[in-house]
N, C-alpha and C positions, 0 to 999 in steps of 0.2 A: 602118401608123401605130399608135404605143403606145396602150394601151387610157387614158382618162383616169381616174386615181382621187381623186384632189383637185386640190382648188382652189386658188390662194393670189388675196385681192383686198384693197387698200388702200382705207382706210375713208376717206381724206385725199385723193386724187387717182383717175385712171384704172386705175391699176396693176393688171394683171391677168394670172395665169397658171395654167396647166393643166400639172399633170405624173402621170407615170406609176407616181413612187415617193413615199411619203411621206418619203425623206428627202431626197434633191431638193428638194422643196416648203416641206418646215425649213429649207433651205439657203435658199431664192429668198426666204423669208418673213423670216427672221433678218437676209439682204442689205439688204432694201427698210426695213427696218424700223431697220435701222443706220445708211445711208446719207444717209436722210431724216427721221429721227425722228417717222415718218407711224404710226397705230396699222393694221396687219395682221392680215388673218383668214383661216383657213382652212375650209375646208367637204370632208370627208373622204368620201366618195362610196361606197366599199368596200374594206374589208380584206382581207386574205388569211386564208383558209379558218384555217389554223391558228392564227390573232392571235383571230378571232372565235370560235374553241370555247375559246381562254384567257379569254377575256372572259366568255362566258357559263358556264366553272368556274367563273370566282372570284366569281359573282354581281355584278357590274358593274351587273347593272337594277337594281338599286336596293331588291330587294324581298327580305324576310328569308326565308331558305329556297331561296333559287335557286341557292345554292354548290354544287358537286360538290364535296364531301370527297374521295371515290375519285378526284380525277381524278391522273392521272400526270403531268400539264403544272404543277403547282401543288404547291411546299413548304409544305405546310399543317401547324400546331403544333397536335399535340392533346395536353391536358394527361396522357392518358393513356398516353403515350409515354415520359412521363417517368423516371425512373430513382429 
């Protein structure tokens, strides 16, 4: 059985699903949420290894200073590049 990484649940009725991919889970969310004009939520459980060291490059917590500049994952503009 596929490992569970989010969740899709409707805020409006019973509707509730478990999938293994996040875009699966856009797809089930975007469905329910079209079909019935119910408001839908997701609750994202765990990323994939490499989605979360792009996140914690681009400093994503929210706190000044957490950015990797060096990192290789990230088109970063430094004005110093310039020409």
């Amino acid at each position: 059985m596929a490992e569970t990484n989010v969740e899709v649940t409707c805020l409006d009725c019973a509707f509730e699903e478990s999938h293994a991919a996040l875009g699966r889970a856009r797809v089930a969310l975007a469905a329910h949420a079209s079909e019935t004009g119910h408001d839908v939520d997701w609750t994202i459980n765990r990323l994939a290894s490499g989605v979360e060291q792009a996140g914690a490059d681009a400093g994503i917590c929210g706190i000044n200073g957490c950015e990797n500049t060096d990192s290789p994952l990230l088109d970063w503009h430094r004005p110093d590049d310039e020409a």
